[in-house]
ZAMARGU-4260 file (C-alpha; in steps of 0.2 Angstrom, whole numbers, plus 5000, padded with zeros to 4 digits):
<rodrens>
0) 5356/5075/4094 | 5365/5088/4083 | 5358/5082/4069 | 5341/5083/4076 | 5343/5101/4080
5) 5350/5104/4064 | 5337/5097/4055 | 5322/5106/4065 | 5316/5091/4074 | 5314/5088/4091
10) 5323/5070/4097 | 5313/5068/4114 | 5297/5075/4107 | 5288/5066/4092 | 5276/5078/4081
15) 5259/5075/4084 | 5251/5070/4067 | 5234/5076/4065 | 5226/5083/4051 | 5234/5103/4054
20) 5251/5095/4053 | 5246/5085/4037 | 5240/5099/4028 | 5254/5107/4034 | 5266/5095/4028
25) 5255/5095/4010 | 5259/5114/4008 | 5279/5112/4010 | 5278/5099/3998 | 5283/5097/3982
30) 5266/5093/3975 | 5268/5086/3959 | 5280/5075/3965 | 5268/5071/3980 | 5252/5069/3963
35) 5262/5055/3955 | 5270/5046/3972 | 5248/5047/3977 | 5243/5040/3959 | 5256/5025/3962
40) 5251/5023/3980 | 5230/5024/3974 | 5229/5019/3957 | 5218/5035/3957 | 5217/5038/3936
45) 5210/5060/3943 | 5228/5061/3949 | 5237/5062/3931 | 5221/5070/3924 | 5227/5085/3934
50) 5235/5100/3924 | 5253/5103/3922 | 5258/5121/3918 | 5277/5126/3915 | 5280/5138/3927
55) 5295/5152/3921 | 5309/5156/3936 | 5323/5166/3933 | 5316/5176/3921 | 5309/5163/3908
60) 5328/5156/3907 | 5322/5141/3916 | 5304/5132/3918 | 5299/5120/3931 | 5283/5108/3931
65) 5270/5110/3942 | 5250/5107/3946 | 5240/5119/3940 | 5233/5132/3953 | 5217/5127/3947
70) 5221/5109/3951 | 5230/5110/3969 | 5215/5112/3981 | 5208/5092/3974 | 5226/5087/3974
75) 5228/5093/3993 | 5208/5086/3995 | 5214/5068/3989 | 5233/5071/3997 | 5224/5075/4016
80) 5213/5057/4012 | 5226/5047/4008 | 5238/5051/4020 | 5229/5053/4035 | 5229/5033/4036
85) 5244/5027/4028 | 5250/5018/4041 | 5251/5000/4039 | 5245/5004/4021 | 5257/4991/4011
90) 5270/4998/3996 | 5262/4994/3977 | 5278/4986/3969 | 5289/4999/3956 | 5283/5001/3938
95) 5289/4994/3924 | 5303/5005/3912 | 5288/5008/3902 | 5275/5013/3913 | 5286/5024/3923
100) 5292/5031/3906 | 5272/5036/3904 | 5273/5044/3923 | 5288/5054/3917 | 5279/5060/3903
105) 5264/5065/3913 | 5276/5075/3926 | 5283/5086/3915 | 5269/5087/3903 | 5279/5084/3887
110) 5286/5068/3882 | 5303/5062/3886 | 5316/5063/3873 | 5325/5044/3870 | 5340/5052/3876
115) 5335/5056/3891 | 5326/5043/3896 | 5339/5032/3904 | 5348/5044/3914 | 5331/5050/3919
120) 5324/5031/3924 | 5340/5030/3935 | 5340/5044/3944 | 5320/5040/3949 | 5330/5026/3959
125) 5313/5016/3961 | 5326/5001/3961 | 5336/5001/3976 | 5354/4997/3968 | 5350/5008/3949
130) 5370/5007/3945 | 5374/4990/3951 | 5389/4982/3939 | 5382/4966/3937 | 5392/4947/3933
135) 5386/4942/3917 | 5385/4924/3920 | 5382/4924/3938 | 5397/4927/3951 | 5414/4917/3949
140) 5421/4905/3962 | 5426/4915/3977 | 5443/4909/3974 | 5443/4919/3958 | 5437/4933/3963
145) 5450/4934/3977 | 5464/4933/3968 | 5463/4950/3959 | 5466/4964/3971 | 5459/4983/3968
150) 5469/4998/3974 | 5458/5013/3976 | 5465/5029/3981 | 5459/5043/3989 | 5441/5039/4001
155) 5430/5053/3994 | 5414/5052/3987 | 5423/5040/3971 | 5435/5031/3981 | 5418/5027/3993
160) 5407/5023/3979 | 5420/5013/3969 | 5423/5004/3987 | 5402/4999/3987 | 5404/4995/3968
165) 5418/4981/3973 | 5412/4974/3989 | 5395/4970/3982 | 5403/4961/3967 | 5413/4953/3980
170) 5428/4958/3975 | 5444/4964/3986 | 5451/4981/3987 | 5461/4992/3998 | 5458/5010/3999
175) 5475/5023/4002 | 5468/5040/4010 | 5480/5052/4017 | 5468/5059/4028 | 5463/5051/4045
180) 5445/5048/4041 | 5436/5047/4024 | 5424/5062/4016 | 5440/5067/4004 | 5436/5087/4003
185) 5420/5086/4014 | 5433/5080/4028 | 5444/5094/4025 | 5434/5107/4022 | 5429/5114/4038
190) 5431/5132/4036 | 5412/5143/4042 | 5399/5139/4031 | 5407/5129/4020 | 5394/5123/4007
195) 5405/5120/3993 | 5422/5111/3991 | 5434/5123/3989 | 5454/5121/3993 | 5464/5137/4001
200) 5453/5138/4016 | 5454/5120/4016 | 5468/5121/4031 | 5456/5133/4042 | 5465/5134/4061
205) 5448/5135/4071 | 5460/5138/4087 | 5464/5155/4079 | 5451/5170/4084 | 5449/5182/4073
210) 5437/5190/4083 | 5438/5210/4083 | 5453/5209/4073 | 5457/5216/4054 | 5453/5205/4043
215) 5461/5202/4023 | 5451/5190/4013 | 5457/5187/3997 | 5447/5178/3985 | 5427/5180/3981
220) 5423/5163/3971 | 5413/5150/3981 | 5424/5150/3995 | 5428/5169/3997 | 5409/5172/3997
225) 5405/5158/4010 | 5418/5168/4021 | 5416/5183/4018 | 5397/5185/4031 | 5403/5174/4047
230) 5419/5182/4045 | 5412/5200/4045 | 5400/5197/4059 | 5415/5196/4071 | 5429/5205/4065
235) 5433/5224/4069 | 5436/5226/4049 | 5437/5215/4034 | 5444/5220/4018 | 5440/5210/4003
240) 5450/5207/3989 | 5442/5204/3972 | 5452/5200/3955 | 5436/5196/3945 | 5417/5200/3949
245) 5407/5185/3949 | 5390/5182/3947 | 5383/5179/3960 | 5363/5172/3961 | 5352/5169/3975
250) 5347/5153/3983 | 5330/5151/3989 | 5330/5142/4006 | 5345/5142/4009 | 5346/5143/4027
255) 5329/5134/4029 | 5329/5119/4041 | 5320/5103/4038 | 5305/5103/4047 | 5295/5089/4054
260) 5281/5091/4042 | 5293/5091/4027 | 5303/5076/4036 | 5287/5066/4039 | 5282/5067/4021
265) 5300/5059/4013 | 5298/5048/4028 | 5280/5039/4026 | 5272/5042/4010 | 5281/5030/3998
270) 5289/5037/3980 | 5287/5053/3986 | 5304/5055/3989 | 5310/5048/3970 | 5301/5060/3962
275) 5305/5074/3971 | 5322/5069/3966 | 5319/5066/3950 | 5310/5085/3948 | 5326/5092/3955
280) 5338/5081/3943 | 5327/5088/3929 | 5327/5103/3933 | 5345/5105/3936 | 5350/5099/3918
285) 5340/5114/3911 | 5356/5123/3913 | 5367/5113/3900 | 5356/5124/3887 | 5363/5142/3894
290) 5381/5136/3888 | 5376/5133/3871 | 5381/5148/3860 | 5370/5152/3847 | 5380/5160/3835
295) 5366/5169/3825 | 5360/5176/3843 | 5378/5180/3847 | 5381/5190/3831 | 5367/5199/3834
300) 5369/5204/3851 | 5382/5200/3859 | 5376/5185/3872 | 5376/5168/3872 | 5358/5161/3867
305) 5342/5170/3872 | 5338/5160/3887 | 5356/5165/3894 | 5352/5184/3892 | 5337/5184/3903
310) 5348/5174/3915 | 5359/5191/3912 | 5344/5201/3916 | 5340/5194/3932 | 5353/5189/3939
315) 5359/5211/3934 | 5341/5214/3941 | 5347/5204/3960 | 5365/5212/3960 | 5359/5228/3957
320) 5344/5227/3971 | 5357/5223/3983 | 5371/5234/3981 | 5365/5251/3976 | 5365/5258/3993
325) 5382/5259/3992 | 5389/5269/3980 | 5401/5262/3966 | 5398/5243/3974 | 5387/5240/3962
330) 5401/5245/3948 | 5414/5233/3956 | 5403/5216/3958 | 5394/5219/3940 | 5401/5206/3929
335) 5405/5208/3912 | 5405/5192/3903 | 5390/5178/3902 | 5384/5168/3917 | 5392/5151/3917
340) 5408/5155/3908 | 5414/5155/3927 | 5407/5145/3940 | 5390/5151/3947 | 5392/5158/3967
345) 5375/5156/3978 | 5374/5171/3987 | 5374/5166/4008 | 5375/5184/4012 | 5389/5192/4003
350) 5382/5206/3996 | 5375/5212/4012 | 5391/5210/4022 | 5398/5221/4007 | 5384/5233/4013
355) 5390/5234/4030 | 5402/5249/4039 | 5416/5241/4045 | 5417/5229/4026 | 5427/5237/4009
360) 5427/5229/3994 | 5445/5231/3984 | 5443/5227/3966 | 5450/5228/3950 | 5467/5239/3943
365) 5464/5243/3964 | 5470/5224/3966 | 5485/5217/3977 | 5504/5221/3973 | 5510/5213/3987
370) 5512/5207/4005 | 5520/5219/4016 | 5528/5212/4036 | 5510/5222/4041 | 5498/5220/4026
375) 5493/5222/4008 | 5501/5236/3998 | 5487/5238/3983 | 5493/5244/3965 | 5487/5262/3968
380) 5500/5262/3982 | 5489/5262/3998 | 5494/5250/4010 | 5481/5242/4024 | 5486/5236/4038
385) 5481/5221/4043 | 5481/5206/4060 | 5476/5191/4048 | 5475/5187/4029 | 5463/5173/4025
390) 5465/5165/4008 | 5450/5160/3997 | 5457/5157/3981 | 5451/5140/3976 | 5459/5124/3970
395) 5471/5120/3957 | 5458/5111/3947 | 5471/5108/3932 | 5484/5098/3942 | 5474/5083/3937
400) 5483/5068/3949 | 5494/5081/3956 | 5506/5077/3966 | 5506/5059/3965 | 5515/5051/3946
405) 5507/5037/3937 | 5519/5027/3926 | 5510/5014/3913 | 5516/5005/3897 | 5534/5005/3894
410) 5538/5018/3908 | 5524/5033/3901 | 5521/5045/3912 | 5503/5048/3911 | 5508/5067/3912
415) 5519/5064/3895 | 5500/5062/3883 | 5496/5078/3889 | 5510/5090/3886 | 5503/5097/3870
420) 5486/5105/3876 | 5487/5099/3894 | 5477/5084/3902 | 5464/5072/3892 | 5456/5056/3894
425) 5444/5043/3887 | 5426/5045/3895 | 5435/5053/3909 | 5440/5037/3915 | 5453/5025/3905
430) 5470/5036/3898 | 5481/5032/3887 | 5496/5018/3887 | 5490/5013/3905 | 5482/4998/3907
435) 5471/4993/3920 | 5471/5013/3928 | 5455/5020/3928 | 5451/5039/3936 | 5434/5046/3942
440) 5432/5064/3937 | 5445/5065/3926 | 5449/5078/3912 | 5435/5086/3900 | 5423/5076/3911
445) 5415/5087/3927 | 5398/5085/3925 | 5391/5103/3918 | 5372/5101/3926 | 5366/5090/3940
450) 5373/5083/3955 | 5391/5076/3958 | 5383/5062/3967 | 5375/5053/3951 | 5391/5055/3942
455) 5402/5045/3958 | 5390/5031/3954 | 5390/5031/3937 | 5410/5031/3937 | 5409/5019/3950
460) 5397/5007/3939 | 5409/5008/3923 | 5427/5006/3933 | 5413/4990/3944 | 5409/4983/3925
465) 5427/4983/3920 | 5433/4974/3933 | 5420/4961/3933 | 5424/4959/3916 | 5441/4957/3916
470) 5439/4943/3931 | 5425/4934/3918 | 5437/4934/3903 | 5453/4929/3912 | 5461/4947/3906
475) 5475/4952/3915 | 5477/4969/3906 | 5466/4981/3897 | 5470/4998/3891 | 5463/5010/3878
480) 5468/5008/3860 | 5477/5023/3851 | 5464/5025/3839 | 5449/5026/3850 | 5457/5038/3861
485) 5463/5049/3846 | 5446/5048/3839 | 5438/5051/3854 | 5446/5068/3859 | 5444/5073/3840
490) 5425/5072/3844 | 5427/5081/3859 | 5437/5094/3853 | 5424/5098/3840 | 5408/5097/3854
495) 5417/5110/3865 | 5419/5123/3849 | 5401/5128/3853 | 5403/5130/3873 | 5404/5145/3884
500) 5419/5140/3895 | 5434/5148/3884 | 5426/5164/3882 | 5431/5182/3890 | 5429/5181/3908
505) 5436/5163/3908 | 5442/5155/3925 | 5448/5137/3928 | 5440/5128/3915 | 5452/5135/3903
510) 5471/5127/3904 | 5487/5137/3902 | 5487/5129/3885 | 5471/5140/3882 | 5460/5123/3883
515) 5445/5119/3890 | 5447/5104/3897 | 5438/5103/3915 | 5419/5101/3910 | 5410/5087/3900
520) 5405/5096/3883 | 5392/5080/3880 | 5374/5081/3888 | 5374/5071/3905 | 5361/5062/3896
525) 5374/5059/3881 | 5388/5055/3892 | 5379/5042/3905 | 5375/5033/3888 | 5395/5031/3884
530) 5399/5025/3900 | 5382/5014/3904 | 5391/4998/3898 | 5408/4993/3893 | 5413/4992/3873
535) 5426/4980/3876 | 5431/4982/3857 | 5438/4999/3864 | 5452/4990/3874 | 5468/4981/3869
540) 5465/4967/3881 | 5478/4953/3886
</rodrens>
């Protein structure tokens, strides 16, 4: 029922699909996603005849591809047609690489570059396993399968999706979560409007009211800001600490419920739901080229590369619109370094809960000096008194495997490779002088565009392959060689030279040792073709 309501539908009370509701569900579409699900479902050759124009959001940072005004009312003409008696039409089967590679192409408008292409093809999904590790020569007797054992820890999204890897290969594995039911973060967090993982509110007491009482947040990253509005709703006061302004964008629909129109159509019109994935995978690695520094541009103004300044510019233009009612708020929240050397925040309301009465924002050389037995003395000496303190202050993302210790070849600590410049790996999943470990996620390998999801499978595929691997060839042991590993962080030591994440303004992504080494510096596109098969010549296998 809950998920029903959450999602907009009605349980007990089907929507009655007539034409009104299928025009309706047409407009909330995305529709040239819904112009090449049609042209696959028809065959109709008018569909990718239809104009594609590269329409500029954020202003002109970023492009998305979509039907051409002039084109929408015979794509909605064809779209009401069709769809109006799907049922019991049958599914045409999924194109070839090829052909879809043509479709891809007539999506966006442009060709698709051969470094995209695979990553792109996968996440289309029109297969229903796209990551699947496969046996090369067919599965081994069960006997032989059964006698290797996989340890995974932790039942997150990678402990999950290393789990479905395993068990379609056949091949045993117990998983270790410390947690009474699996999710990882997702189960832990549980803190109002949680959107994003974030860790020091992962412990939220929901017995504890806090209701008409004075509130102290501390923290306005992702999980200060989430806070920040349900907290403020209730509270007689919150004061909200900031240490560094962040910038903070808007996020369109993002309260919007799923309707039954918008349901029906992922529901009963077949592709539509891969390329609307597709247009939003796309689109999402658009970003990658905002933390790029051009360093002619950079010399000459200051920013990172033009498409990052007009991200500058609106993203100025939004904060400024929403805090300039109050005097000086504008002046505390304004960043001064370049979008994405920080994480980026979605705003859910946090500039207009800074707006309210009973709300003040404490910033800057204003900061905390300490906790008093009755509140926060600040460094300008005033003391506010308050009835709770609420902690938003994020994770300590460079405690990679922290607090567990991982001892490989010859009693090496893992930790021990990483005492120079602070934690590495090779392709964020095999480390150095320990064999037959491998990590999701691991150092220098967050993926800096797209979703987490892809990546969980794609970690999950590699860690599959190994495995199988290792079962076909009779290999007990497999761990990377010196010199790939060496070269390897060479190589991504010198992509990383031209990133963002170690300038001014830093946060998390740089180490204590002053080194970036949370994101991936590779193009996703780049790094799923590292990781799509195993280069056994990589390993010292015995």
């Amino acid at each position: 029922m809950a998920a029903f309501a959450e999602s907009g539908l009605n349980p007990t009370k089907p929507p009655v699909v007539d034409d009104t509701f299928i025009n309706r569900a047409i407009d909330s579409s995305n529709l040239n996603a819904l112009r090449l699900a049609l042209y696959q479902l028809t065959g109709d050759e008018d569909l990718l005849k239809l104009r594609v124009e590269q329409r500029l959001l954020r202003g002109g940072a970023l492009v998305s591809s979509v039907v051409d005004e002039r084109d929408v009312p015979l794509l909605k003409e064809k779209a009401l047609k069709y769809l109006k008696n799907i049922t019991g039409k049958p599914t045409p089967p999924i194109p070839t690489k090829e052909r879809a590679r043509e479709l891809m192409d007539n999506y966006s408008g442009s060709p698709t570059l051969d470094v995209d292409f695979e990553f792109n093809y996968e996440e289309l999904a029109f297969e229903e396993f796209p990551r699947e590790p496969k046996w090369q020569s067919g599965p081994p007797p069960a006997a032989k399968r059964e006698a290797h054992r996989v340890l995974i820890v932790g039942a997150g999204i990678n402990g999950i999706a290393v789990g479905i890897q395993l068990k379609r290969l056949g091949i045993p594995f117990t998983i270790l979560e410390r947690y009474p039911q699996i999710g990882g973060t997702w189960f832990v967090n549980q803190y109002p409007e949680t959107r994003a993982n974030d860790d020091s509110a992962k412990e939220w007491d929901h017995s504890i009211d806090y209701a008409s009482k004075r509130v102290a947040l501390i923290g306005t990253g992702s999980t200060g800001t989430q806070l920040a509005a349900p907290v403020a709703r209730v509270a007689a006061s919150l004061t909200v600490y900031q240490r560094t302004p962040e910038w903070i964008t808007a996020m369109e629909n993002y309260r919007a419920l799923i309707t039954d129109d918008v349901r029906w159509i992922f529901d009963n019109v077949p592709f539509y739901w891969n390329w609307h994935c597709y247009s939003v995978h796309v689109a999402a690695l658009q970003l990658q080229g905002l933390q790029v520094i051009d360093p002619e541009w950079h010399a000459q103004t200051g920013g990172i590369n033009p498409r990052s300044s007009k991200i500058r510019e609106g993203l100025t233009a939004y904060i400024k619109s929403k805090t300039s009612s109050v005097p000086g708020l504008t002046e505390k929240v304004l960043p001064t370094y370049a979008p994405l050397v920080r994480r980026l925040v979605v705003d859910n309301g946090f500039f207009d809960t800074l707006c309210l009465p009973h709300v003040e924002l404490v910033s800057g050389r204003d900061g905390i000096d300490r906790i008093t037995p009755t509140g926060i003395l600040s460094k300008d000496g005033t003391l506010r008194e308050f009835d709770m303190i609420i902690l938003g202050c994020g994770f300590n993302v460079n405690a990679f495997f922290f607090p567990m210790e991982y001892i490989g070849r010859n009693g090496t600590h893992i930790h021990d490779a990483w005492k120079k410049d602070g934690p590495r790996s090779y392709l964020g999943i095999t480390h150095l002088a320990q064999p037959n470990f491998f990590s999701a996620l691991g150092p220098n390998h967050a993926p800096r565009a797209g979703g987490l999801y892809s990546w969980a499978e794609l970690w999950a595929k590699y860690v599959g392959l190994c495995i199988a691997g290792m079962i076909e060839k009779d290999i007990k042991s497999m761990e990377v060689k010196p010199e790939v590993y060496s070269d390897y962080q060479k190589l991504l030591d010198q992509q990383l030279d031209d990133k963002i994440w170690g300038m001014p303004g830093h946060s998390y992504y740089v180490n204590s040792h002053g080194r970036a080494n949370i994101n991936c510096p590779f193009t996703m596109s780049e790094m799923q073709l590292k990781i799509r098969e195993v280069n056994w010549d990589d390993y010292i296998l015995q």
